[in-house]
Backbone as CSV, one residue per row, in Angstrom:
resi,resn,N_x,N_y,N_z,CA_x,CA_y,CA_z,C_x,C_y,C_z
1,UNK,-13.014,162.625,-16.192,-11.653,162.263,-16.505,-11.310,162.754,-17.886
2,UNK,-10.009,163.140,-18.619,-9.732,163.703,-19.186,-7.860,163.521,-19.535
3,UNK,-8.000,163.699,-20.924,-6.181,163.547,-21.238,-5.847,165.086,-21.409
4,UNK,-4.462,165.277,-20.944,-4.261,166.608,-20.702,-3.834,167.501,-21.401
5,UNK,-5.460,168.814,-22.070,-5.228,169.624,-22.395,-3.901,170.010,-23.429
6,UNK,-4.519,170.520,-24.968,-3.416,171.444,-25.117,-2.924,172.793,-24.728
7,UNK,-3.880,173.341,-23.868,-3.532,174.922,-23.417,-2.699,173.910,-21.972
8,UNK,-2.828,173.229,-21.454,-2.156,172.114,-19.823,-0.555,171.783,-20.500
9,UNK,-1.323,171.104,-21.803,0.320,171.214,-22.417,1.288,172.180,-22.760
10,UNK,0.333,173.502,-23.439,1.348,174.670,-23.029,1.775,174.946,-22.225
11,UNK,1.191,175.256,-20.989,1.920,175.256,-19.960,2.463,174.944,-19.544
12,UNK,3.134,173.725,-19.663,3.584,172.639,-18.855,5.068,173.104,-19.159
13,UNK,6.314,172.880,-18.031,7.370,173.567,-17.811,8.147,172.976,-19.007
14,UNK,9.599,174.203,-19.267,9.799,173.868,-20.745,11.650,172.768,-20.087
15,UNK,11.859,172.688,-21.221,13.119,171.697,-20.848,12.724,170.134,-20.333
16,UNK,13.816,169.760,-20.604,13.670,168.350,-19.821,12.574,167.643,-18.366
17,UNK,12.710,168.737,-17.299,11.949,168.670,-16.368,10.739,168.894,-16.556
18,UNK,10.408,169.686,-17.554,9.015,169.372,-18.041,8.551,168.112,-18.840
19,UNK,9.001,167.777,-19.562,9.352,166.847,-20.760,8.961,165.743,-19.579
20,UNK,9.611,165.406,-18.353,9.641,164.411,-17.703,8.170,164.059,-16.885
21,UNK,7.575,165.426,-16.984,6.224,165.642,-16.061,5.178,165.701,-16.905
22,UNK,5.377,165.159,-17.901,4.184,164.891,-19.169,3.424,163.255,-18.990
23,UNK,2.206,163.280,-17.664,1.840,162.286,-17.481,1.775,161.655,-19.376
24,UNK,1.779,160.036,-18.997,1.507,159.544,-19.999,0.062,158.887,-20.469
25,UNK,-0.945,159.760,-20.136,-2.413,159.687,-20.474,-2.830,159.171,-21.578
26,UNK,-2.458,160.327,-22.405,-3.147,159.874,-24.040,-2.431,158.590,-24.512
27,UNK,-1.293,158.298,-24.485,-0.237,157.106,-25.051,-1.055,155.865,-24.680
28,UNK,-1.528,156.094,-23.032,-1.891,154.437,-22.347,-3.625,154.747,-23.099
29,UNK,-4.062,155.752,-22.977,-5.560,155.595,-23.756,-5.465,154.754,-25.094
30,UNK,-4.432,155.595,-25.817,-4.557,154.952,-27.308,-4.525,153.248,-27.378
31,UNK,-3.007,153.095,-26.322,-3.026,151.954,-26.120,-3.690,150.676,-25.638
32,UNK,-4.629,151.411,-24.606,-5.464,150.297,-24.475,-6.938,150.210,-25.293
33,UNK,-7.178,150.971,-26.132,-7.737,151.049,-27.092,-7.862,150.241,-28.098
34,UNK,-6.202,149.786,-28.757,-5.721,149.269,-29.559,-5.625,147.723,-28.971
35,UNK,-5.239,147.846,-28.029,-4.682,146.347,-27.001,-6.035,145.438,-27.042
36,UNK,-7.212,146.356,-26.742,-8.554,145.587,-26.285,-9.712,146.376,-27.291
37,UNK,-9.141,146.050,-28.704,-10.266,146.416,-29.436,-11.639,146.018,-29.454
38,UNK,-12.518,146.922,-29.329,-13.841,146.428,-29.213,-14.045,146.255,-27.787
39,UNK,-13.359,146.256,-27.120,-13.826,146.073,-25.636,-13.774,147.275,-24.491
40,UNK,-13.441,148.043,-25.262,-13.053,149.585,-24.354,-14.800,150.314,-24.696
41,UNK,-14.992,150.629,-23.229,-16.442,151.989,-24.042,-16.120,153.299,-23.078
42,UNK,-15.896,153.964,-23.419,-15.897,154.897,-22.611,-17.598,155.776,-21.555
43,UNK,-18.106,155.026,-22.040,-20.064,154.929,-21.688,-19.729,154.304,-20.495
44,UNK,-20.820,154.815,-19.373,-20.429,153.784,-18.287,-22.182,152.828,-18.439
45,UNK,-22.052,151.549,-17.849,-23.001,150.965,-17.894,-24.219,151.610,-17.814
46,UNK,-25.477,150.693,-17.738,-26.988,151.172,-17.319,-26.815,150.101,-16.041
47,UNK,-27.227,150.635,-15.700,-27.559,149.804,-14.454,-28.192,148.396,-14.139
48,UNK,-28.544,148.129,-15.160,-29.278,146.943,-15.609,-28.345,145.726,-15.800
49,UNK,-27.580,146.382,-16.052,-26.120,145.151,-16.620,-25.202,145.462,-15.773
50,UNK,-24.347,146.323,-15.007,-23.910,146.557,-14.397,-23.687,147.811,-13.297
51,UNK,-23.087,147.959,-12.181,-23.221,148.816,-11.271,-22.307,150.208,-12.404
52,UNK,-22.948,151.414,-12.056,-22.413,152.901,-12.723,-21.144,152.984,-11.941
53,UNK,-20.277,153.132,-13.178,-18.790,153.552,-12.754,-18.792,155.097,-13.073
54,UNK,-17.706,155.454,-12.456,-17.169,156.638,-12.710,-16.081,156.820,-13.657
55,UNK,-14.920,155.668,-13.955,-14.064,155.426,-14.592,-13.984,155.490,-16.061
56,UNK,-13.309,155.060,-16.645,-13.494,154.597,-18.001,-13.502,153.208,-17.757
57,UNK,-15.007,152.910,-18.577,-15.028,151.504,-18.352,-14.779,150.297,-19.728
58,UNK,-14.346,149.232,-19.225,-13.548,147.972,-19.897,-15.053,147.169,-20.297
59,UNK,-15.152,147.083,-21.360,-16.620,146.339,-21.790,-16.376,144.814,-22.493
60,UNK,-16.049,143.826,-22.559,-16.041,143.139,-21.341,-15.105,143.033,-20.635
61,UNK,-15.081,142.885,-19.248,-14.209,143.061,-18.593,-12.664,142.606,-18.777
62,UNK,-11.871,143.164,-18.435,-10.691,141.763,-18.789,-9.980,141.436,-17.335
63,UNK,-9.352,140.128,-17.441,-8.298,139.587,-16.532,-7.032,140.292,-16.029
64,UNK,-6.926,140.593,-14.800,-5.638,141.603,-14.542,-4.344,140.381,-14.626
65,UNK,-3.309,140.905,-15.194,-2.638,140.520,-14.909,-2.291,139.623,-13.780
66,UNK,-1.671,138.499,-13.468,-1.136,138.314,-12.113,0.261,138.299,-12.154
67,UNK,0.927,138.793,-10.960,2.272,139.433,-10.542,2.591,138.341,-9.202
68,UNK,3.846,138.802,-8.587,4.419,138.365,-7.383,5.664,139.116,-7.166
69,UNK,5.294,140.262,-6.402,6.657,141.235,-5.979,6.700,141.392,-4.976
70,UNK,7.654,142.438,-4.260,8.199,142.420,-2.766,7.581,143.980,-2.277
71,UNK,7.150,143.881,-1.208,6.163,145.342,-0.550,7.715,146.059,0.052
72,UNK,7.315,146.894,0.923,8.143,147.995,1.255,9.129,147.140,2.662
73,UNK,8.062,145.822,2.969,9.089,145.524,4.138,9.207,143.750,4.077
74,UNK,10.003,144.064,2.206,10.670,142.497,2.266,9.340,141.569,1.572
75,UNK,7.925,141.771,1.665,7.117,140.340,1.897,6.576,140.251,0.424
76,UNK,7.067,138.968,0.155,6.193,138.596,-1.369,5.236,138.985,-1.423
77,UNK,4.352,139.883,-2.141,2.756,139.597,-2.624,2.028,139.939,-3.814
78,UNK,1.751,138.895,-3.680,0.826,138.198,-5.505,-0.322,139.376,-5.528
79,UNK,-0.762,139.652,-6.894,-1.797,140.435,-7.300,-3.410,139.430,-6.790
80,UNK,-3.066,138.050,-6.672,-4.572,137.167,-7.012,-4.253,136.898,-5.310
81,UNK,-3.186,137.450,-4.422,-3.729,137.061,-3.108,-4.825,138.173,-2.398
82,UNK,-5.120,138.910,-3.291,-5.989,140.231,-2.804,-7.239,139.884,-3.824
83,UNK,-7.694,138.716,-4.027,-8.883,138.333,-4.637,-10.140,138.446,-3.697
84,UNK,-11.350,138.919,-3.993,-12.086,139.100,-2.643,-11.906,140.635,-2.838
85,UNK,-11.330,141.327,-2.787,-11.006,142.633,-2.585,-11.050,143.852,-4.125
86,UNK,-11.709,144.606,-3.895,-11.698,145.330,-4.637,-10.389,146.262,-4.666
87,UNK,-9.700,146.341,-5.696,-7.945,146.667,-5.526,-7.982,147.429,-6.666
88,UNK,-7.202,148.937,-6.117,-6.805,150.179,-6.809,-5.140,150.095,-6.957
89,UNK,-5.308,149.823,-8.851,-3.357,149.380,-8.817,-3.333,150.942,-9.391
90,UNK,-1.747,151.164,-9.327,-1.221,152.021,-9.614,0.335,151.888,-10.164
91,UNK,0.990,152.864,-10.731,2.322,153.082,-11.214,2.857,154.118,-10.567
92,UNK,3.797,154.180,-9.453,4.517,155.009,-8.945,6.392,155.345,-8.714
93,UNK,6.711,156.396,-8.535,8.198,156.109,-8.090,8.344,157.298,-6.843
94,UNK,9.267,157.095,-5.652,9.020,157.284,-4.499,9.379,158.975,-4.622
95,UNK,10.861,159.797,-5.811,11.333,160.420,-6.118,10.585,161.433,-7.065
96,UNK,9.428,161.392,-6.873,8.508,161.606,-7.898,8.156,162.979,-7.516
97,UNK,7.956,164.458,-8.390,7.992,165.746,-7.416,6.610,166.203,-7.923
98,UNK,5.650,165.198,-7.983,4.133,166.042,-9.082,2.993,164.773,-8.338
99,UNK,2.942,163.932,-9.682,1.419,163.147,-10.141,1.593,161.952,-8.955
100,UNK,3.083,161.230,-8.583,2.947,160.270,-7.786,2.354,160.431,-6.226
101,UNK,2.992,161.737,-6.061,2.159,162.432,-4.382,0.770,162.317,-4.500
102,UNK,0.470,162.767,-5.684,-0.886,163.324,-6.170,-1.920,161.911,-6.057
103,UNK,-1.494,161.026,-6.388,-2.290,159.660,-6.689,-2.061,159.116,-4.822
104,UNK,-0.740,159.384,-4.175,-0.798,158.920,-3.437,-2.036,159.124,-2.166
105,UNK,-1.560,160.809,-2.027,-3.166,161.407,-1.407,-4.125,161.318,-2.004
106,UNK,-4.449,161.268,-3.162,-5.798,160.939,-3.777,-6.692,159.234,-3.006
107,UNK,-5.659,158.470,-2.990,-5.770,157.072,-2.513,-6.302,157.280,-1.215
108,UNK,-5.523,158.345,-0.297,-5.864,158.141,1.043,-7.044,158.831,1.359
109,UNK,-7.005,159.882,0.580,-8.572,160.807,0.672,-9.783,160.062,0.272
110,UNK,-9.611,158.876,-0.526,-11.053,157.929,-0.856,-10.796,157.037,0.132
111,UNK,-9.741,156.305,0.582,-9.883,155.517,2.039,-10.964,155.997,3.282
112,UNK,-10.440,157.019,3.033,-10.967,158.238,4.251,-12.362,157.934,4.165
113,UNK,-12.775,158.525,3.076,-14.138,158.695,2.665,-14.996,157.076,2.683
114,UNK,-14.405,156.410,2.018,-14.903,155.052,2.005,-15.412,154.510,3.464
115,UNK,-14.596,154.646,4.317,-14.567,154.428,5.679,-14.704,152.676,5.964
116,UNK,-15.824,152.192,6.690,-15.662,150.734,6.381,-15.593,149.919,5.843
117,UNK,-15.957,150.716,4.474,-16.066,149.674,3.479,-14.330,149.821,2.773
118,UNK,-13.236,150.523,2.997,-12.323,150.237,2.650,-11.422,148.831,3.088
119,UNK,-12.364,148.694,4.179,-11.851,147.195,4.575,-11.476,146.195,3.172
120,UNK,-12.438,146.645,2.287,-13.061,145.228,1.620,-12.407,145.654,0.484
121,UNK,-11.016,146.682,0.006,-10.559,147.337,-0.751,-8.906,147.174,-0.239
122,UNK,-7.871,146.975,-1.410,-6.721,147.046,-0.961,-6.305,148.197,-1.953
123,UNK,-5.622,149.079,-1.566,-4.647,150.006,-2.702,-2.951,149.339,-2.859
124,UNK,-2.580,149.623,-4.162,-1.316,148.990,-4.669,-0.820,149.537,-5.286
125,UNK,0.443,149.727,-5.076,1.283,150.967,-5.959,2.492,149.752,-6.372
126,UNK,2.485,149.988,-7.774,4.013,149.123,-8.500,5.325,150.337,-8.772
127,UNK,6.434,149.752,-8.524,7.083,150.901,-8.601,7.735,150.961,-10.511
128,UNK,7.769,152.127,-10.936,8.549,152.498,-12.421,10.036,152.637,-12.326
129,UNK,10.635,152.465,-10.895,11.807,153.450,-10.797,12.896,152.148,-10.367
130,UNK,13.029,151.147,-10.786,13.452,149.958,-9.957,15.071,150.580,-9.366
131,UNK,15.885,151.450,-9.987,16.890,151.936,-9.135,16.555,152.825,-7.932
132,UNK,15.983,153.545,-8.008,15.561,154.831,-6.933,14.576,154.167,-5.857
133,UNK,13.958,153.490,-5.699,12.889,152.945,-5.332,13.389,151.476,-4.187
134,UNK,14.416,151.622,-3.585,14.681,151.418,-2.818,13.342,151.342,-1.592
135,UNK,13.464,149.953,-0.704,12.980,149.900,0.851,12.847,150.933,1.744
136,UNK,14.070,151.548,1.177,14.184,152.576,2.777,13.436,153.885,2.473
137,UNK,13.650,154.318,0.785,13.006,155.279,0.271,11.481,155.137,0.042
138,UNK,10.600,154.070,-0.453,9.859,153.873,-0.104,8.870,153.827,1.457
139,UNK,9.585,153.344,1.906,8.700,153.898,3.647,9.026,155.142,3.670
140,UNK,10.185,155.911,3.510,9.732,157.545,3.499,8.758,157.983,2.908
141,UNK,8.312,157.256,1.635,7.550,158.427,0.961,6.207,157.918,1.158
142,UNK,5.977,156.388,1.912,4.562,156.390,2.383,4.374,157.326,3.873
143,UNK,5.274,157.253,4.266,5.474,157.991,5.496,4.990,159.526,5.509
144,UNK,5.758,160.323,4.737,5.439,161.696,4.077,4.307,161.777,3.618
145,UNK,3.346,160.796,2.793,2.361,161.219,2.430,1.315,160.395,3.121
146,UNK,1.192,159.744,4.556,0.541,159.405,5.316,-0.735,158.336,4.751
147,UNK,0.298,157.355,4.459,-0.566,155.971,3.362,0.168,154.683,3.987
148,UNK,0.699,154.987,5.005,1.559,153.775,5.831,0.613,153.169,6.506
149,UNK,0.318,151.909,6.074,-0.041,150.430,6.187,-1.560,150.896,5.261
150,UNK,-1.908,151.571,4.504,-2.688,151.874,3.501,-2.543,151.013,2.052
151,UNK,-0.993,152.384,1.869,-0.723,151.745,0.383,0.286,150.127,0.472
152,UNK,-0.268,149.252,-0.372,1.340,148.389,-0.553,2.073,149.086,-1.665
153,UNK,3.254,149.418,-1.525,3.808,149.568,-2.202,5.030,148.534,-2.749
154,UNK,4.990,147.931,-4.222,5.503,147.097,-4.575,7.008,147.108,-5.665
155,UNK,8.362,146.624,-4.925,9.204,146.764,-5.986,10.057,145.809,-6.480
156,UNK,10.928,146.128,-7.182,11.881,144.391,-8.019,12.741,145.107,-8.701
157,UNK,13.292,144.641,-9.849,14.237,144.800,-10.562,13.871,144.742,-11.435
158,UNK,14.287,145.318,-12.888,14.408,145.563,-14.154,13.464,144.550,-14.927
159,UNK,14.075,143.446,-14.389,13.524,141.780,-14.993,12.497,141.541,-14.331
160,UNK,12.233,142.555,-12.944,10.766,141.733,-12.074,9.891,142.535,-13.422
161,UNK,10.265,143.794,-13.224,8.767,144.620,-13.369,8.677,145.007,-14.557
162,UNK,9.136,144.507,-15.628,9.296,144.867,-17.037,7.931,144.268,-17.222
163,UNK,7.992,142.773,-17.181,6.389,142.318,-17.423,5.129,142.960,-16.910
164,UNK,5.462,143.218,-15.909,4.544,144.363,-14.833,4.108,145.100,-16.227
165,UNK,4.533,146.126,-16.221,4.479,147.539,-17.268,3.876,147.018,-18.177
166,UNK,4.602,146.170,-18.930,3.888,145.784,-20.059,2.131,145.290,-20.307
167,UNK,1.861,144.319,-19.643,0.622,144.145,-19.589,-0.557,144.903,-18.787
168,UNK,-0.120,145.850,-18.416,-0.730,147.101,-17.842,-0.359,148.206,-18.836
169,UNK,0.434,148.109,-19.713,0.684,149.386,-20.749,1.173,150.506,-20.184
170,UNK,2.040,150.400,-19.204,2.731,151.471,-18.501,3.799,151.484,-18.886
171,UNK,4.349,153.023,-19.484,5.442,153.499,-20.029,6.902,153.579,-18.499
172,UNK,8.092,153.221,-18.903,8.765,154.084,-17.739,9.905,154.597,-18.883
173,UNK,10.448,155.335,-18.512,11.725,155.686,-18.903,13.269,155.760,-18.266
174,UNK,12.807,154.951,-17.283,13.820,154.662,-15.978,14.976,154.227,-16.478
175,UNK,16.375,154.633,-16.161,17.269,153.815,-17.032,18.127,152.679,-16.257
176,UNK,18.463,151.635,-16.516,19.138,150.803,-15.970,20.466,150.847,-16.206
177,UNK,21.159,150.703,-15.204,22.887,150.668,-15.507,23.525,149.656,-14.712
178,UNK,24.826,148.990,-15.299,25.655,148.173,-14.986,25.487,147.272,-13.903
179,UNK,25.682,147.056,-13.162,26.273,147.138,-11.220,27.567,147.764,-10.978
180,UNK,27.929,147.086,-11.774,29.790,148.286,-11.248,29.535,149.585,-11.250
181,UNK,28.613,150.181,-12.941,28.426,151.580,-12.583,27.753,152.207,-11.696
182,UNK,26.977,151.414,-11.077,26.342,152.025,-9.649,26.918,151.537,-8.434
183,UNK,28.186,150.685,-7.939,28.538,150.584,-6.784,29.604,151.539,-7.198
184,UNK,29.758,152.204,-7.912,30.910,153.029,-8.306,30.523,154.526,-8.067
185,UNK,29.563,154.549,-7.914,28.845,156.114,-7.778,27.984,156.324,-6.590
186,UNK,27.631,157.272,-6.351,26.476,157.675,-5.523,25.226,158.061,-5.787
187,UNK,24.161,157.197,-5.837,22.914,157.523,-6.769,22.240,158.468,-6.649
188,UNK,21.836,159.188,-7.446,20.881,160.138,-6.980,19.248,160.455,-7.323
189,UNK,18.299,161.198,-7.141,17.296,160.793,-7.574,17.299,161.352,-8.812
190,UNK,16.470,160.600,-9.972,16.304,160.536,-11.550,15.220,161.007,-11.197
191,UNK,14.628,162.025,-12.503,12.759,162.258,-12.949,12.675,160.839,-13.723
192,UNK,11.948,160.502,-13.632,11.212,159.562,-14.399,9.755,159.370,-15.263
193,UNK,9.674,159.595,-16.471,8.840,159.502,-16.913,8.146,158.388,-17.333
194,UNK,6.817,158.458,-16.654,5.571,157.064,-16.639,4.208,157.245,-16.786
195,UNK,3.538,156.285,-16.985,1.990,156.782,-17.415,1.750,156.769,-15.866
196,UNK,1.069,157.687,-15.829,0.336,157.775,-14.470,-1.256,157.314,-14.520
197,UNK,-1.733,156.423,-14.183,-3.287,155.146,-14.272,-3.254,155.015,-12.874
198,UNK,-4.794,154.656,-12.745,-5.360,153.794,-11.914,-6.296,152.550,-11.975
199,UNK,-6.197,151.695,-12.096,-6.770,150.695,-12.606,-7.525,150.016,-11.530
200,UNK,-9.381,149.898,-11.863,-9.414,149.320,-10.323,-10.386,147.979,-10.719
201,UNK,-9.961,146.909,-9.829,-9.565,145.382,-10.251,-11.190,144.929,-9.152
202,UNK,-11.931,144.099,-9.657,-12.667,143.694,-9.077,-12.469,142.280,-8.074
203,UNK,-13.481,142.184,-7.395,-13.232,141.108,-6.362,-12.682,140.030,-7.044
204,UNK,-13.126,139.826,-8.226,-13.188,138.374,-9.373,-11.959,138.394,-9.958
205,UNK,-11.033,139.621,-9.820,-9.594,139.788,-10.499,-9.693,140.159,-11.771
206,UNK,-10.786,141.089,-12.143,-10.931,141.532,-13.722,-11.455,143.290,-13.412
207,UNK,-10.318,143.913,-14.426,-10.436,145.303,-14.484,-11.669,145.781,-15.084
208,UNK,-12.407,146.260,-14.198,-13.280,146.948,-14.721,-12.897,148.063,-15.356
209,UNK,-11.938,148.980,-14.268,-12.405,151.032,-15.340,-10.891,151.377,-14.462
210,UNK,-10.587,152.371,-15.707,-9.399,152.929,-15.336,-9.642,154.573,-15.162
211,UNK,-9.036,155.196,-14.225,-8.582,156.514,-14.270,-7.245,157.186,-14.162
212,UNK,-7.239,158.509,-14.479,-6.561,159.104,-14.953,-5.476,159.616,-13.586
213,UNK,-3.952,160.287,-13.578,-3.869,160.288,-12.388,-3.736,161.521,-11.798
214,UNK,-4.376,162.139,-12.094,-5.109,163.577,-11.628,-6.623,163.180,-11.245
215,UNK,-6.846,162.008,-10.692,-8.267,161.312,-10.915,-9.178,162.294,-9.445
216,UNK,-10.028,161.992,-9.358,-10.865,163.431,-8.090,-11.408,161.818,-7.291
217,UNK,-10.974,162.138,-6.062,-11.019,160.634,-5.150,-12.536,160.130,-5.131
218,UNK,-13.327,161.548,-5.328,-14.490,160.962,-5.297,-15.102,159.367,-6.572
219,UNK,-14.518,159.775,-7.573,-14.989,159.034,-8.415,-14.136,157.065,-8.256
220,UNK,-12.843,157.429,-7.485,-12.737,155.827,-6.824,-13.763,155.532,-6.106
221,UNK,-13.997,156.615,-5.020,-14.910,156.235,-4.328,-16.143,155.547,-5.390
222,UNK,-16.762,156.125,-5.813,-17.534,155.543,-6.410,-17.254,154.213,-6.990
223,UNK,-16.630,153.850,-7.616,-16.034,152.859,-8.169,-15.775,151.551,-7.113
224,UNK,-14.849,151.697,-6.182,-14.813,151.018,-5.106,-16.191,150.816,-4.392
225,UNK,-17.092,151.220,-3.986,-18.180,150.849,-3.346,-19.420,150.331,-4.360
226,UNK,-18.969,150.416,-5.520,-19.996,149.844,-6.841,-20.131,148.389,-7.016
227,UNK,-18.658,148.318,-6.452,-17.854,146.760,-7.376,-17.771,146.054,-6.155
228,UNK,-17.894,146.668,-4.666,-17.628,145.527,-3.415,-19.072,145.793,-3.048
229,UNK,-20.172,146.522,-3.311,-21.504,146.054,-3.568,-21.770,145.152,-3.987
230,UNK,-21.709,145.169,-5.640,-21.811,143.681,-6.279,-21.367,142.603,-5.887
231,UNK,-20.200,142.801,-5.551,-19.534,141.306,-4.631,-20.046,140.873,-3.421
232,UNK,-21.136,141.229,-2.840,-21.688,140.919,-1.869,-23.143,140.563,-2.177
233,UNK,-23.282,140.534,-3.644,-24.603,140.388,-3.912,-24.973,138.830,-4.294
């Protein structure tokens, strides 16, 4: 895993639309750096103390957040009702033309791989985009990227998911407007710029290790079958 390149940053397209496709890697590194001093190692365990991650791992572990938002079809669900379960959160928006596809198939390609033991694993996507990110747009884009009844994908409003972001250290740049100014218009899709993470939450509800979201599925894999090992131990 890796924050992206300054020759990645040269490249990276010029204008605004580039500007917008500048995962936010290094920002959430620094930040959780700063957030959980002394508790970040980027070393993964010995085995002695704990199962080998692939991630960047959280030394001592910390408490995930707990949430309560609405999935793609209407239904409340809490972050601590997936306790028991080893759970891959994420930051997504459905309008997304790069890293959100990217995380999305990444998710389904370690499902794949995981095979039965994904049973014992939930994936969770929060949305950054609370205007665009609509019900209906959401099942398209689990649909399109073939993560339907895989991913939950989770959304709210301005006021749901602000706390969201925050205690996960996820940037959005999504903008909020009026209500009049949007029953007054016809919306269209926004770029949105957000940290793109994966954060993966142990049975016990404490983040072990985060990756990046260009992450290589193999190394969830790893991660996921480390941590629902231990939980069976």
């Amino acid at each position: 895993m890796h924050a992206m390149s300054h020759e990645e940053s040269r490249r990276a397209p010029a204008g605004p639309a580039g500007a917008k496709r500048r995962w936010l890697w290094p920002a959430v590194a620094a930040a959780l750096a700063v957030a959980l001093a002394g508790g970040l190692t980027w070393a993964r365990w010995s085995a002695t103390r704990a199962p080998a991650l692939a991630g960047a791992v959280l030394a001592p572990p910390v408490t995930a957040y707990d949430f309560r938002l609405r999935d793609q079809d209407g239904r409340p669900v809490a972050l601590s009702d997936l306790r028991g379960k080893v759970v891959a959160l994420t930051f997504l928006y459905t309008h997304c033309p790069d890293v959100c596809p990217l995380i999305a198939e990444q998710m389904r390609a370690a499902a794949r791989e995981l095979g039965d033991t994904a049973r014992g694993a939930a994936f969770v996507a929060v949305s950054v985009d609370p205007r665009g990110d609509t019900p209906a747009s959401i099942r398209q884009f689990l649909k399109l990227h073939r993560v339907e009844g895989l991913l939950t994908y989770l959304h709210g409003s301005f006021a749901e998911l602000r706390p969201v972001w925050a205690h996960y250290y996820v940037g959005s740049d999504a903008r909020e407007v009026n209500p009049e100014a949007a029953a007054a218009s016809t919306p269209t899709p926004q770029l949105v710029g957000h940290t793109a993470i994966v954060y993966v939450i142990d049975p016990r509800g404490r983040i072990r290790a985060f990756l990046p979201g260009n992450l290589d599925p193999k190394d969830l894999v790893t991660d996921i079958r480390a941590l629902a090992a231990q939980a069976t131990k």
